[in-house]
N, C-alpha and C positions, 0 to 999 in steps of 0.2 A: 131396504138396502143398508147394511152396516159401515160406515166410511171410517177410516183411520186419521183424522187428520195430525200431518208432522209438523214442526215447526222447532227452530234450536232453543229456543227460550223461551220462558212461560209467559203469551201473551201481553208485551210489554205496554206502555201508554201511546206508542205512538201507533202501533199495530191494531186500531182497530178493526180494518178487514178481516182479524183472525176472527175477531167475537161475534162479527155478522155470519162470519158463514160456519160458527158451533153453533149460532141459532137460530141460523135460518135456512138451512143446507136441509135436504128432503132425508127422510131416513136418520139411523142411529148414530150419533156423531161421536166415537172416540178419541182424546184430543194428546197427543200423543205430544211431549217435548223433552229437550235435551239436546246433547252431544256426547261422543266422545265413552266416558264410563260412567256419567248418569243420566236414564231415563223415565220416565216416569210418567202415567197417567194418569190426567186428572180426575178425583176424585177416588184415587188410589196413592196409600201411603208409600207403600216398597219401591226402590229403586232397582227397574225390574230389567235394566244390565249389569246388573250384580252376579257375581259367578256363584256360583257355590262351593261349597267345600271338595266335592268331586270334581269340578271345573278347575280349583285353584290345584288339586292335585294332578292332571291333564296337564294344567298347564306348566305347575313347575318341572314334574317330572318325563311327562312325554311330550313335553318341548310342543302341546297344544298352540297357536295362536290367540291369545286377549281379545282381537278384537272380533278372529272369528268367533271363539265362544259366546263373545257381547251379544252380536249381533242374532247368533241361534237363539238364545232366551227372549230378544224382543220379538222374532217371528213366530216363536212359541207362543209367545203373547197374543199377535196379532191372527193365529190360526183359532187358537182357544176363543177369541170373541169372534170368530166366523165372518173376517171381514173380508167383503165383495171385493171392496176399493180401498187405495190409496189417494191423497193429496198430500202435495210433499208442498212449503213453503221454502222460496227461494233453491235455485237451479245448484248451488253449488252447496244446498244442505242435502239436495238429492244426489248431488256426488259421494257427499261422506256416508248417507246411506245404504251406498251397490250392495255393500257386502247384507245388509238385511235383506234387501227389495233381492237380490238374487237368492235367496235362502228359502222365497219363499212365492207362488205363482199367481200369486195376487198381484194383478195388472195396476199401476200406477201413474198419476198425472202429476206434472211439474207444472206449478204457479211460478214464474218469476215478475221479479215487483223493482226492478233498479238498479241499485249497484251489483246486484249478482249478475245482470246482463251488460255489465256496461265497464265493471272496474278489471282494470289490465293482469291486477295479478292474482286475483279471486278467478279470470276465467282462465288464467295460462295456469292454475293450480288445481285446477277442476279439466287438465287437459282440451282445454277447448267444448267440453262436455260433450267429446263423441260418444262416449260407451253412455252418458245416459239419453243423448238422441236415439242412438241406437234400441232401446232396454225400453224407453216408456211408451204408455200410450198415446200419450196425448201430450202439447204445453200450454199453458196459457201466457199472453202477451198482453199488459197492459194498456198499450201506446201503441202507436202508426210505426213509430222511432225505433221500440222494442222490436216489434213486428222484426222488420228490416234486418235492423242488428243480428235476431238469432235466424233467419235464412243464410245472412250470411257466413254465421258461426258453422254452417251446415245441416240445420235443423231440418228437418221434412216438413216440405211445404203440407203434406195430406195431414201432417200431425200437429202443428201449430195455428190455435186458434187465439184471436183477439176478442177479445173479452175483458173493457175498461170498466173499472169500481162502479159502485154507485154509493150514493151520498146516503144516511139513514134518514127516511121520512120525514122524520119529526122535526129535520133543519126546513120542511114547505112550512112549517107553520109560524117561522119565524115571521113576525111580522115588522121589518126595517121604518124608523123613521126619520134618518139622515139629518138628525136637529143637530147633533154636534159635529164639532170638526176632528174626529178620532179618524186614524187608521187603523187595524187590527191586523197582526200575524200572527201566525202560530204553527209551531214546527220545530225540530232539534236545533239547534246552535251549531250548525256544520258548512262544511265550503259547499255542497251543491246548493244549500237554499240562501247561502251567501248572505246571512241578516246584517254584515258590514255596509254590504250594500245599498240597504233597503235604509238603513241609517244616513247613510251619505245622500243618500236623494232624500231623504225625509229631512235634515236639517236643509238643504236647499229651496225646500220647500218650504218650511218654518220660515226666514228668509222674507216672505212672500205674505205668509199667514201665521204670526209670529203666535197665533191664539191656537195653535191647532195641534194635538197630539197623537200620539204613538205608541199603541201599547202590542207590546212582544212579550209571547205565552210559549214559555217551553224551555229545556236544559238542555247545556250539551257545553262541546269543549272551547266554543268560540263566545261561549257567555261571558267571561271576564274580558275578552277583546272587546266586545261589542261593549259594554260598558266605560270602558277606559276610551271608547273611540266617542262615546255620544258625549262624555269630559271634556274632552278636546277642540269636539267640533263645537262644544258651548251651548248642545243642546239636550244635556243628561235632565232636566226638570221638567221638558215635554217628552222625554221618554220612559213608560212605565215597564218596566221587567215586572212582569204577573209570574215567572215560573211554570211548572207543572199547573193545566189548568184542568177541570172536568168536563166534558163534552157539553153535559146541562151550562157550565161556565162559559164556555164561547158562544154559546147560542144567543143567551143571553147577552152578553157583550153586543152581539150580530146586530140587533135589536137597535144599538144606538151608534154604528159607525158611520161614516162616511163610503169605507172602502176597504177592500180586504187587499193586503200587498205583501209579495213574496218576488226576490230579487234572485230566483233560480237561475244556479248556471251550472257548466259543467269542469268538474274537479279536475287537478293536474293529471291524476292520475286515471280520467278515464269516467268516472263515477258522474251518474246522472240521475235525475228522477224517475219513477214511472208517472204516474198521472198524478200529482200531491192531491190527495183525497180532501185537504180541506177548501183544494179550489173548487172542488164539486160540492162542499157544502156550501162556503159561502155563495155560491150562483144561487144552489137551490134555496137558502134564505132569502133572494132576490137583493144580494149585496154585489155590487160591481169589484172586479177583481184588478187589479195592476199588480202586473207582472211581466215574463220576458217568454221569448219564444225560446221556449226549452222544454225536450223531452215530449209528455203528452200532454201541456197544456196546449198547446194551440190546435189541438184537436178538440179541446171543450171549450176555451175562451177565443170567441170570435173579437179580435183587432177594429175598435170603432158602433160595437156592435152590443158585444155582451162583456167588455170591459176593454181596459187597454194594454198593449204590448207592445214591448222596447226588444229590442237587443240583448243579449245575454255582455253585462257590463257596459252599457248606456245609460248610467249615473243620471247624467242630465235629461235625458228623455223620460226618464222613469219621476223623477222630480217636475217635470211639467206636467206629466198624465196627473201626479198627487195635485198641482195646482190645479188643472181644469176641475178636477172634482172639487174640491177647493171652494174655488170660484162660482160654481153651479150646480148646485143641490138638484136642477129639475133632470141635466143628463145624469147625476150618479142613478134618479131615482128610474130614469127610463132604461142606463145601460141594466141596471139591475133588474128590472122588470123582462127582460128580453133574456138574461142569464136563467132566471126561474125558469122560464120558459122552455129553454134551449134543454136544461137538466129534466125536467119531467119528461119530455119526447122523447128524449136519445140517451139519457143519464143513469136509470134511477137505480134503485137498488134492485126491485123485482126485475128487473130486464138481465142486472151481472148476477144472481143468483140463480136462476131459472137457466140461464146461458150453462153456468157451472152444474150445475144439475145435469142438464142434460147432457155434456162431457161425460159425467161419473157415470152415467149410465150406461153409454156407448163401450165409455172403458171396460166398465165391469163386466159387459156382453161379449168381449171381445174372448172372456176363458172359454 
């Protein structure tokens, strides 16, 4: 089976669901990205919604459409590599798609992962996504939350399936030894995963266990806030800004924390998570999680069980779960033995790619 996969940008760091499933998805994977007037396939040079000289004369002279033409050279494309199927990443990059995906009779599946099912003017700009409810095969739903949300956007119940991440292998063989008193996050610097927050309960916590740190992995626009805030709060020397880190890098790290913590909530504007995929790693390292009941974590982190959870903006609740861990190495070391757990059974990667497989397949049966 030859599969197309879309996405608007080339594989960024925080996306690595895309590189799981260019490498592990059944059949020939062509990984298609872009927007707008450039696209391009990897491991191909040309920018292959480029017009041509006969397009650009269409277009100036017989008043042609741009982005119809665009869009006929990418399904040129996608008919020349003889593709079965479609995956389109993100619901509202499959909106700016139609005009391809209509060009051309090759059945298509929408993955959405978050803010494309959740932020208010991503979906009233993608119309509600009735024409592509209508148009696709199939959706995929990350979350219980998701689920919900697009029934209620109108989605067809016979065509939306759930189908939560799974963590890559190789976080089972981390092997946790909870000697130091670190917390680990890692994640964009943005308002749904609110790392202001994860600050303010970590200095409260500090407080408590004045020896204990916090190291935050990752870029984004609330990085000088959160910097400026751990100043203030008089606790910038136990908090380590690691930056952009490598996957091999967190694992490691996993190795020697205490506890993984993420202060997810949902943005003014709507914007929420789907499942933060490194809650499912850190479980599956057997690293206990603290965090908040938001989106699809409390679908993998059981409360009291296989980590703890507050409130989305319960500061102080989130700052006492940091102290019990704190406090007692033998429950970080049993929440976390019950989170491995819980991820091997219900979690893993072979269970969300095999699920995605057999989607594409149904789809691509459907011509």
């Amino acid at each position: 089976m030859n599969i197309a996969l879309f996405s608007p940008s080339r594989n960024p760091y925080s996306e690595t669901f895309i590189q799981a499933q260019k490498e592990r998805l059944s059949g020939k994977v062509y990984y298609y990205y872009g927007s707008g007037d450039s696209f391009r396939v990897e491991g191909e040079e040309r920018n292959i919604a480029r017009l041509t000289l006969f397009q650009k004369f269409c277009e100036r002279f017989l008043r042609k459409p741009t982005r119809s033409l665009r869009a006929t050279n990418i399904a040129n494309s996608l008919n020349k590599k003889k593709v079965d199927v479609i995956l389109v990443q993100y619901g509202n990059h499959a909106f700016d798609l139609l005009p391809v995906l209509q060009k051309t009779s090759i059945p298509f599946v929408v993955h959405f992962h978050g803010y494309d099912a959740s932020v208010k003017e991503v979906i009233k700009r993608a119309n509600q996504y009735q024409e592509v409810f209508r148009q696709a095969a199939f959706f995929i739903a990350v979350s219980k939350k998701m689920h919900k949300a697009l029934l209620e956007l109108g989605c067809p119940s016979s065509k939306l399936i759930l189908n939560t991440y799974g963590p890559n292998p190789i976080f089972f063989d981390v092997q946790a030894n909870f000697k130091k008193k670190t917390f680990i996050s890692i994640g964009r610097f943005v308002n749904k995963k609110a790392p202001h927050l994860t600050i303010m309960a970590f200095a409260k916590a500090l407080k408590v266990h004045p020896d204990a740190k916090l190291c935050m992995a990752g870029d984004g626009v609330l990085k000088n806030t959160c910097f400026d805030l751990a100043k203030v709060l008089g606790c910038e020397k136990a908090v380590d800004f690691l930056g952009i880190i490598t996957p091999e890098d967190y694992r490691n790290r996993l190795q020697h924390v205490r506890g993984f913590v993420q202060h997810s909530k949902t943005g003014l504007n709507g914007d929420m998570e789907g499942t933060p995929l490194a809650v499912l790693e850190a479980s599956a390292a057997g690293v206990p999680v603290i965090s908040t009941v938001h989106a699809g974590i409390p679908d993998v982190v059981i409360h009291e069980q296989t980590g703890l959870l507050s409130e989305e903006g319960a500061v102080e609740d989130m700052a006492q779960h940091m102290i019990r861990l704190l406090d007692d190495v033998e429950l970080a070391r049993e929440l976390g033995r019950a989170g491995r757990k819980r991820i091997s059974e219900a979690f893993t990667m072979q269970r969300y790619i095999s699920k995605l497989d057999e989607v594409l397949l149904q789809a691509a049966e459907q011509v």
